[in-house]
SELOFI-898152 format. One record per residue: residue in three letters; x, y, z of N, C-alpha, C in turn. Coordinates in steps of 0.05 Angstrom, whole numbers, padded with zeros to 5 digits, always signed. Layout:
N
ALAXYZXYZXYZ...
END
This chain:
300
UNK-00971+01487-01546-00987+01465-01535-00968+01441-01527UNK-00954+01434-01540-00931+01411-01544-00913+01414-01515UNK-00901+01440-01510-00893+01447-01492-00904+01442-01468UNK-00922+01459-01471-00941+01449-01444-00947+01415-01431UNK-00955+01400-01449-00960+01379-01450-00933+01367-01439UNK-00904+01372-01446-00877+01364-01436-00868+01370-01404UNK-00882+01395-01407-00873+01395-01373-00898+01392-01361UNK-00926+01384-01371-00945+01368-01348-00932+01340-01346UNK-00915+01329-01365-00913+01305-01366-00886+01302-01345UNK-00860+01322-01355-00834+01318-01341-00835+01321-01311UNK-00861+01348-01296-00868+01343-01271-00862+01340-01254UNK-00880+01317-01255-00878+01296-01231-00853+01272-01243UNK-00841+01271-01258-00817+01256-01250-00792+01269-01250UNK-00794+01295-01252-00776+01319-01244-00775+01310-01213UNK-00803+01320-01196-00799+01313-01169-00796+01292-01159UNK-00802+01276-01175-00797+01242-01154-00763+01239-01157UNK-00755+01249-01181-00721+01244-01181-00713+01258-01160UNK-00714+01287-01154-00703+01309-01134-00716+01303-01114UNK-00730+01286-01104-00738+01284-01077-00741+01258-01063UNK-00743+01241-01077-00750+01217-01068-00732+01198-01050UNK-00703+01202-01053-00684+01192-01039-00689+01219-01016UNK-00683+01243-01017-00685+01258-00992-00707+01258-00967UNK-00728+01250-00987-00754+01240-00968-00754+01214-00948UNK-00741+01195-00972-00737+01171-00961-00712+01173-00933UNK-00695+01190-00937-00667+01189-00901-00688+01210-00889UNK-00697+01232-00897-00720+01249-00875-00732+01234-00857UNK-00761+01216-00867-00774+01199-00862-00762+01182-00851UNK-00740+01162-00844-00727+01145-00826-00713+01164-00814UNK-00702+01183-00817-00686+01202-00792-00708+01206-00767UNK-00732+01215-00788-00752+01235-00763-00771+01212-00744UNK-00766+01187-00754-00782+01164-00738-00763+01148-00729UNK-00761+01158-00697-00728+01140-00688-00729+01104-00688UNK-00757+01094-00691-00763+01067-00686-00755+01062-00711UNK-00759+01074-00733-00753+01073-00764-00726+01067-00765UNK-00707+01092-00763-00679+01090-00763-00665+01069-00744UNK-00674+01066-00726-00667+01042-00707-00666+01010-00717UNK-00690+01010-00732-00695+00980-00750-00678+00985-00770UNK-00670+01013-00784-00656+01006-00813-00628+00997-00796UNK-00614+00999-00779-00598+01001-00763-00587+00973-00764UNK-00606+00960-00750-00614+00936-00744-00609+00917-00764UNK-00631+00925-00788-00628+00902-00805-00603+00903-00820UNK-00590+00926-00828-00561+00934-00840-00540+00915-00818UNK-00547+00910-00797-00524+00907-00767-00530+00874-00776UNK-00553+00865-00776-00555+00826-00786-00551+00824-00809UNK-00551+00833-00833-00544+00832-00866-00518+00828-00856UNK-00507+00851-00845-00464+00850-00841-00460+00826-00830UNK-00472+00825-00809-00471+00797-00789-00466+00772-00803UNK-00488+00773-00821-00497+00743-00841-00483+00740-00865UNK-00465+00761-00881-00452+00761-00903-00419+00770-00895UNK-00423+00789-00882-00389+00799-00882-00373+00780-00852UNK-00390+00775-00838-00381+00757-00812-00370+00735-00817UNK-00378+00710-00844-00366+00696-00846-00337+00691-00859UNK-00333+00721-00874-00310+00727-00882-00288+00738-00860UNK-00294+00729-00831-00276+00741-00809-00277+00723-00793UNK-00294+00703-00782-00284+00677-00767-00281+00652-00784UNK-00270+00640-00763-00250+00620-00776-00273+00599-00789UNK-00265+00585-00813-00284+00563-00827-00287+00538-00812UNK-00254+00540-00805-00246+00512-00795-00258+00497-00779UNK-00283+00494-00775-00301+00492-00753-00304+00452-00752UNK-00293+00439-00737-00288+00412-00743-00300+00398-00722UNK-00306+00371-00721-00321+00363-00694-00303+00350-00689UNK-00311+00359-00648-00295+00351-00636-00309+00338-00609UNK-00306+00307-00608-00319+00300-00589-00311+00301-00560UNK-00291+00319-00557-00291+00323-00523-00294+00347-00520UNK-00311+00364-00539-00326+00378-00535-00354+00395-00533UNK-00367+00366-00534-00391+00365-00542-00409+00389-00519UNK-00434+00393-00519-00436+00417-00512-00428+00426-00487UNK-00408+00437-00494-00392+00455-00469-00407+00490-00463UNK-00410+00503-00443-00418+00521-00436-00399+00551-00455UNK-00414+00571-00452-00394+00596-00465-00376+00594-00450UNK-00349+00609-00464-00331+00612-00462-00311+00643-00473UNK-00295+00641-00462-00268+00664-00485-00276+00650-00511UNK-00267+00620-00507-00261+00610-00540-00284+00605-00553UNK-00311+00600-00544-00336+00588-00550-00355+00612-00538UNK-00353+00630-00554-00378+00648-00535-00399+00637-00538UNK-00417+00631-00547-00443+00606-00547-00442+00584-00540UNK-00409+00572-00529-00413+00547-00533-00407+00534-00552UNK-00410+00504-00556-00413+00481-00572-00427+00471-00563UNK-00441+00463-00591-00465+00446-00599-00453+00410-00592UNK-00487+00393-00606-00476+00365-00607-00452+00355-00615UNK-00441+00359-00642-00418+00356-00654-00391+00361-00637UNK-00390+00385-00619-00368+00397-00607-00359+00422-00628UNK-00378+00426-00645-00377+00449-00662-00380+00481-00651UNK-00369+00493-00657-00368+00516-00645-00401+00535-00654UNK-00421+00540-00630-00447+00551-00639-00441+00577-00658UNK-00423+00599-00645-00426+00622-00659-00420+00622-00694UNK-00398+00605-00693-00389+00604-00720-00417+00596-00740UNK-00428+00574-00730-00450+00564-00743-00471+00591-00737UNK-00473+00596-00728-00493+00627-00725-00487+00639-00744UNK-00456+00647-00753-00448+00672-00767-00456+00655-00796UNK-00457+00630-00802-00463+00624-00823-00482+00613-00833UNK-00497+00631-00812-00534+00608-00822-00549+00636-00828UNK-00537+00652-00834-00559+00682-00839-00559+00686-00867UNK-00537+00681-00886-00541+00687-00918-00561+00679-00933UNK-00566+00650-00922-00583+00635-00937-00611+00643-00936UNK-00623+00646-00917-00649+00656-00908-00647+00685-00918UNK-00633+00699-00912-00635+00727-00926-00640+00734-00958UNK-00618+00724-00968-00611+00726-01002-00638+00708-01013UNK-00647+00687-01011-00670+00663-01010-00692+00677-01012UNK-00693+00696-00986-00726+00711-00977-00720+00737-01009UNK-00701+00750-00997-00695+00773-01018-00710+00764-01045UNK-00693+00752-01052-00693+00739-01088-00732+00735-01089UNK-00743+00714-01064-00775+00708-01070-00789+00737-01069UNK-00781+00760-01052-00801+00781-01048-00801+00801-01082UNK-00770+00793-01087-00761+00807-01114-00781+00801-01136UNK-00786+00766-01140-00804+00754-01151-00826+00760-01154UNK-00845+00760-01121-00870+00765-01117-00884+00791-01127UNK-00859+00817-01114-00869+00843-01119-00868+00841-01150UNK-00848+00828-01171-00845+00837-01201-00868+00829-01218UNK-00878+00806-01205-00909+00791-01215-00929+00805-01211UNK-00932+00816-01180-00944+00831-01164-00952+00855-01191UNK-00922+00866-01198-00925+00897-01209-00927+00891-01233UNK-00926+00876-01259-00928+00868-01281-00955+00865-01285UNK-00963+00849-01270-00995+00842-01266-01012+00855-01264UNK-01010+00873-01236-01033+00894-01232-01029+00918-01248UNK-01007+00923-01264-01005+00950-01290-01018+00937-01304UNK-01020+00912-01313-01033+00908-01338-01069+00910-01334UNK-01065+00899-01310-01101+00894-01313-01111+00928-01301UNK-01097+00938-01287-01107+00964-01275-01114+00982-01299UNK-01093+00983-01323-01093+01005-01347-01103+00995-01362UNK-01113+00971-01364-01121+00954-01388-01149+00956-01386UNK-01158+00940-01365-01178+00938-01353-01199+00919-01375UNK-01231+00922-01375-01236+00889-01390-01231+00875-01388UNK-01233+00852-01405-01223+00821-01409-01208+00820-01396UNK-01179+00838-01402-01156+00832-01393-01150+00825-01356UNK-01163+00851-01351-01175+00854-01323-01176+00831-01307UNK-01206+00822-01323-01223+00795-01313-01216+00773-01314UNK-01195+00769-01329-01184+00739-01337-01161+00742-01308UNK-01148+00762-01304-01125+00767-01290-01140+00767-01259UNK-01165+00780-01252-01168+00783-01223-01177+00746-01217UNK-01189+00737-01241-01200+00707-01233-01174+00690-01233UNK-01155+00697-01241-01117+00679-01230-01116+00687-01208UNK-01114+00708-01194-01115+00720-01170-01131+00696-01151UNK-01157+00706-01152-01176+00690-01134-01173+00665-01131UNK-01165+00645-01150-01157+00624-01160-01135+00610-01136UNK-01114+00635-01139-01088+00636-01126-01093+00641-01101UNK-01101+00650-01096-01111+00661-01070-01128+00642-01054UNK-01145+00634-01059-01160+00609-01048-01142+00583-01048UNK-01117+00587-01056-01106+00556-01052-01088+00564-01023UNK-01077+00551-01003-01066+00563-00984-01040+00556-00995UNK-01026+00586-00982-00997+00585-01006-00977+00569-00990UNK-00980+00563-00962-00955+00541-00939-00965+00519-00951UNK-00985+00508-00959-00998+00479-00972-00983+00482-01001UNK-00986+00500-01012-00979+00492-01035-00939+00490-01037UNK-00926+00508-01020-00908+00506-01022-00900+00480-01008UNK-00904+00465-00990-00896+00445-00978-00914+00420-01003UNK-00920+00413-01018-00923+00402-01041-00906+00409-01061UNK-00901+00430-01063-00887+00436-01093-00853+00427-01083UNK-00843+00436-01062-00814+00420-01045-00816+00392-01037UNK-00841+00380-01029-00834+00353-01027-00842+00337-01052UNK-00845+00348-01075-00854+00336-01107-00818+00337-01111UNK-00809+00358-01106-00778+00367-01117-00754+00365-01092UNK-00751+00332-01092-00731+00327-01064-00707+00346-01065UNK-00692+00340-01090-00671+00357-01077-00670+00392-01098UNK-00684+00406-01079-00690+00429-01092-00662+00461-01090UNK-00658+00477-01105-00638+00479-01100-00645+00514-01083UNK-00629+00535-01077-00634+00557-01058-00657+00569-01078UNK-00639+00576-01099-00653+00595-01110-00682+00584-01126UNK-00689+00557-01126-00719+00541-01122-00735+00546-01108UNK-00726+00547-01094-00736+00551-01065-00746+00584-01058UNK-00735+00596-01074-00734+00619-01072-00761+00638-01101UNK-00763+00608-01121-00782+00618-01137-00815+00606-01129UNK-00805+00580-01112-00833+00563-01104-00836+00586-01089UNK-00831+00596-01063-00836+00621-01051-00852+00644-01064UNK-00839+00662-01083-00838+00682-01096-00865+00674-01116UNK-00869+00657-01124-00895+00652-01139-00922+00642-01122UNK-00914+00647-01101-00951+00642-01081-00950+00669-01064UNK-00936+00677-01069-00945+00709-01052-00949+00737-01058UNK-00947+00733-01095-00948+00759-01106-00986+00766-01105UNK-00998+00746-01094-01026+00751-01102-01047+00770-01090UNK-01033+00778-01063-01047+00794-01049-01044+00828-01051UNK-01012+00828-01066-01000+00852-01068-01008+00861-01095UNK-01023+00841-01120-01022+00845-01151-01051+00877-01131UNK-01068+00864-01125-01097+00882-01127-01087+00904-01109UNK-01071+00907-01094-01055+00936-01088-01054+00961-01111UNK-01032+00936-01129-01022+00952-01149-01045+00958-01168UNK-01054+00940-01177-01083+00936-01192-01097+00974-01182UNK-01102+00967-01157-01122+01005-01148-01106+01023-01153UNK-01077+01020-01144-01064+01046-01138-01056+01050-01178UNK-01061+01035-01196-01056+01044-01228-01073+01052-01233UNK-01104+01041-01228-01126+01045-01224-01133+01077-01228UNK-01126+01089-01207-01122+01116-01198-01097+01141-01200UNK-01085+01128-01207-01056+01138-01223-01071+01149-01255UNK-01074+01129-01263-01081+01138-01291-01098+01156-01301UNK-01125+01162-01279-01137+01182-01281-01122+01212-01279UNK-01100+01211-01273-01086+01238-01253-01084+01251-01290UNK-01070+01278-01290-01069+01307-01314-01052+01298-01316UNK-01025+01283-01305-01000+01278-01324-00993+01265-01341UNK-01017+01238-01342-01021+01209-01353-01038+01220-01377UNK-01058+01239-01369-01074+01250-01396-01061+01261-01418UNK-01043+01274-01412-01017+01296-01419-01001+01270-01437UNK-00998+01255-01421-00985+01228-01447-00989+01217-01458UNK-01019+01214-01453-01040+01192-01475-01036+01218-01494UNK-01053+01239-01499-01057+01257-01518-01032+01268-01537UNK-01004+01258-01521-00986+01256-01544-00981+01230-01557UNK-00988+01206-01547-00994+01187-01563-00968+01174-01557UNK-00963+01169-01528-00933+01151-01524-00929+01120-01520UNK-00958+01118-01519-00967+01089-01517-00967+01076-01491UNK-00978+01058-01481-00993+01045-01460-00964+01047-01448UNK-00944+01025-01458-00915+01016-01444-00909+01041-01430UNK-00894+01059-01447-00882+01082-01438-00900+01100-01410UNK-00927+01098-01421-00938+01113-01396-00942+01095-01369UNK-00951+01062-01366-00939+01046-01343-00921+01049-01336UNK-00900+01053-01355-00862+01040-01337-00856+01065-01335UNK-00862+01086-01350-00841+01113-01341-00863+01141-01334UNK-00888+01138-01317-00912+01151-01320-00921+01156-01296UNK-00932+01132-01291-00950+01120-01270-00924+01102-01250UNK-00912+01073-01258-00895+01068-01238-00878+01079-01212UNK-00865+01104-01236-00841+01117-01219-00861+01131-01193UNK-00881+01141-01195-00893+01144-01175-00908+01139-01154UNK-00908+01107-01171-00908+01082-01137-00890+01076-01127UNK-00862+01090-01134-00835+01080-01130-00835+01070-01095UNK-00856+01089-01077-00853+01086-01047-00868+01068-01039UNK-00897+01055-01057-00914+01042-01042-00905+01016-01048UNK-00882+01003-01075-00874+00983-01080-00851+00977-01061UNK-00833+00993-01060-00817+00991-01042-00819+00980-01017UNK-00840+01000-01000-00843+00990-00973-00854+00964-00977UNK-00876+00951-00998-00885+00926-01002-00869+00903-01004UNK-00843+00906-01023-00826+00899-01016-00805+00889-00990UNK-00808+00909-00975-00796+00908-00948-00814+00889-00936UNK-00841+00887-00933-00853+00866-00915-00863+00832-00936UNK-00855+00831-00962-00848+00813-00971-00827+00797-00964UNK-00804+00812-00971-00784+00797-00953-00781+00783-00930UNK-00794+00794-00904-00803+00784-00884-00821+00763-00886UNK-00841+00765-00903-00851+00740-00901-00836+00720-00911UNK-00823+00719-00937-00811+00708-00945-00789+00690-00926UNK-00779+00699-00911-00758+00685-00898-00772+00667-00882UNK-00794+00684-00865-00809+00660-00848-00828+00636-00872UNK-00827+00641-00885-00839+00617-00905-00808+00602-00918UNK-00793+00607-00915-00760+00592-00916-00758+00580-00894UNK-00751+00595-00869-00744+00577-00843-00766+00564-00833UNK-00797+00553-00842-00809+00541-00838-00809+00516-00848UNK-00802+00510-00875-00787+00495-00886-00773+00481-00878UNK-00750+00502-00869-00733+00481-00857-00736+00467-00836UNK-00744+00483-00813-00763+00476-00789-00782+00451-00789UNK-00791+00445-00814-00804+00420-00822-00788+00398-00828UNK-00760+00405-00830-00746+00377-00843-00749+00377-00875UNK-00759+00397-00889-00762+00387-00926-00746+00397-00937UNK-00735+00411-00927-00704+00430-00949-00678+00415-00946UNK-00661+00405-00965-00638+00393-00962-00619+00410-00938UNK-00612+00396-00917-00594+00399-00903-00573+00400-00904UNK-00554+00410-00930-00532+00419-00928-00511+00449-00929UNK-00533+00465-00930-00527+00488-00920-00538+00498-00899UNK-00518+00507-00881-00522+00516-00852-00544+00547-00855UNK-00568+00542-00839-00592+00561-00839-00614+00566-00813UNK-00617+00591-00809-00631+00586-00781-00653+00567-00777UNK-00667+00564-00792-00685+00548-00797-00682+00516-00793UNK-00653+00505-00811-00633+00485-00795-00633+00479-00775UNK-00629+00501-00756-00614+00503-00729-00633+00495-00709UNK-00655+00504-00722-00686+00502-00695-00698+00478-00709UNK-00696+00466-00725-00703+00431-00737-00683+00420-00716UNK-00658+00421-00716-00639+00404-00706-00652+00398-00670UNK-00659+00431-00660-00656+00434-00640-00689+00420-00623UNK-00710+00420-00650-00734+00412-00633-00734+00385-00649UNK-00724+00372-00670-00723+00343-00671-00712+00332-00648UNK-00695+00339-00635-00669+00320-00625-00674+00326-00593UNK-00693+00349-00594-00702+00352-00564-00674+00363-00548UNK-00664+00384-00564-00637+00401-00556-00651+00425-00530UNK-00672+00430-00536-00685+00440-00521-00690+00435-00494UNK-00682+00402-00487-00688+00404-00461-00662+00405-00439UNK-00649+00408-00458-00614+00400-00444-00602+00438-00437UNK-00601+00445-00407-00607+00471-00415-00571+00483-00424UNK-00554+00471-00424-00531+00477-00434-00530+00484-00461UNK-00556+00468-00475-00545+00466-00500-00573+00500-00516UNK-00585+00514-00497-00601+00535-00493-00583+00557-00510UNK-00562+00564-00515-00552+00587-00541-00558+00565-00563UNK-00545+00543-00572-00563+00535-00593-00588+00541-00600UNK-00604+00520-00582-00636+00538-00586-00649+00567-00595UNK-00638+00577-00581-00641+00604-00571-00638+00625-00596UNK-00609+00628-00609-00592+00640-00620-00608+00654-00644UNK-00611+00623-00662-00632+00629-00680-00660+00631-00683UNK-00670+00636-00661-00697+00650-00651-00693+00671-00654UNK-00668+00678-00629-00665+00716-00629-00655+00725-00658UNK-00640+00714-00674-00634+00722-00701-00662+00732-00717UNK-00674+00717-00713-00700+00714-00735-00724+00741-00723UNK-00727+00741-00694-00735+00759-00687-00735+00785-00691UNK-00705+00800-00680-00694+00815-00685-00693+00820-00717UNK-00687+00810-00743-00695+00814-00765-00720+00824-00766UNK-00739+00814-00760-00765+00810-00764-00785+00839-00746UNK-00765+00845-00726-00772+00863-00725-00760+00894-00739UNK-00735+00895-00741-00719+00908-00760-00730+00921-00783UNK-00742+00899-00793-00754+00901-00822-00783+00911-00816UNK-00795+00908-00795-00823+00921-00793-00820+00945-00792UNK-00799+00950-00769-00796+00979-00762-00784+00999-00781UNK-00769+00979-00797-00756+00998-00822-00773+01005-00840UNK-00805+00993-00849-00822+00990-00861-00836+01010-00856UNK-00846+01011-00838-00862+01039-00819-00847+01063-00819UNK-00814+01067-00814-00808+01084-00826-00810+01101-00857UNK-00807+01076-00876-00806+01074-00900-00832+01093-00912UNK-00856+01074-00898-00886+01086-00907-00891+01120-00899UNK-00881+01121-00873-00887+01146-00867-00866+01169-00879UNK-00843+01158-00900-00822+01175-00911-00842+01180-00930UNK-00853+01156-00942-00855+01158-00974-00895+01155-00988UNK-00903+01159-00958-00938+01161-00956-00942+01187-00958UNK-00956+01203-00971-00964+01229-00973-00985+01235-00952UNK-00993+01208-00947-01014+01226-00927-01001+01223-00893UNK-00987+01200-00886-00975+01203-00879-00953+01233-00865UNK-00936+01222-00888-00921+01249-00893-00928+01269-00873UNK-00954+01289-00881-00966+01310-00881-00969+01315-00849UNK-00966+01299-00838-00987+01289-00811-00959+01304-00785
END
């Protein structure tokens, strides 16, 4: 009996180990819009982290060359300063990235902490937890974050990165909440209660590993929001201005009315197309993602 009960239990995380990465390159191989965005967003990550380790820092203002047209030496140009645009391009992508990253990290871990407890728990525990939700949820989370940054003037990345990460796990907790919900009913989870391994063990090594795909992809469109709830921020003027950020770049460019001067148009411009292109990257890598790691999907 004991036996039995071991391999209803070992299973399904027999197969999620042996398959789950192979599913996951299948699934973006066989959806070329998929593999095209992972492409993509891997091509702006390099761009935004390993790029600034290859042009020059030295980037100094120079007033007789205030915004001058592209060039050999200035492919974008220079900005107001006589600063060279690209350089400042190559170093306004970490921040928004690593920033968004770290909040979606946040959101989804609250997200998944949360809805295991109340999903397997259920009762009180449940009820106390879906009424924080609703709570949370009824406050608007751009209101609350633009209060919680202008309460905390000089706030630092990774602040910024938890004010974030704590107003957006709320929509993704009742995801998780159903999909444990329904997990736990399944013969492998029975198979572990009846040996008596205890609640923990059957959440974190049971039931989880086999949301491993639907957290993941959730993840992936966390992030995305995440950044656009960063470069909005900045876009507003409330985030300290001393690290260079796309978000920066389009404050500078619609305070100062850079926009209407059309030379100074790769400024403008630059960090639009950056943020776009991400933004779509990450959708499409997402859609890949779901349809690698969706069973019903999958099947189709």
């Amino acid at each position: 009996m004991t036996t039995t009960l071991d391999a209803a239990i070992a299973k399904p995380r027999k197969q999620f180990g042996e398959t789950f990465l192979g599913r996951l390159w299948t699934g973006l191989t066989r959806s070329s819009a998929g593999f095209a965005g992972t492409l993509l967003v891997l091509a702006i990550v390099l761009f935004s982290f390993v790029g600034p380790l290859l042009v020059d820092q030295d980037n100094p203002t120079d007033t007789t060359q205030i915004w001058t047209e592209p060039s050999a030496e200035h492919w974008l140009g220079t900005q107001y300063e006589g600063k060279d645009t690209f350089t400042i391009l190559v170093n306004s992508g970490a921040q928004p990235i690593w920033v968004g990253t770290l909040a979606a990290l946040m959101a989804v871990f609250i997200a998944v902490a949360l809805g295991s407890i109340a999903g397997y728990f259920r009762g009180r525990v449940d009820a106390v937890l879906l009424q924080l939700t609703d709570v949370t949820v009824t406050i608007p989370q751009f209101l609350l974050m633009l209060a919680v940054v202008a309460f905390f003037e000089d706030i630092p990345p990774w602040g910024i990165s938890i004010v974030v990460g704590s107003t957006m796990w709320a929509f993704l907790f009742r995801s998780i909440r159903a999909q444990v919900m329904s997990l736990k009913e399944r013969e492998f989870v029975e198979a572990a209660r009846l040996q008596n391994l205890g609640p923990a063990r059957i959440v974190f090594r049971e039931i989880l590993p086999n949301m491993a795909g639907f957290i993941f992809v959730n993840f992936v469109i966390s992030v995305n929001q995440a950044i656009y709830a960063i470069v909005g921020l900045y876009v507003l003027g409330l985030m300290p201005s001393g690290t260079p950020n796309w978000g920066l770049m389009i404050h500078q460019s619609w305070g100062q009315n850079f926009y209407l001067n059309p030379i100074a148009l790769p400024f403008v411009v630059a960090p639009l197309i950056m943020i776009v292109l991400f933004t779509i990257g990450l959708v499409t890598m997402g859609r890949g993602l779901d349809q690698a790691l969706n069973p019903r999907l999958r099947e189709r």
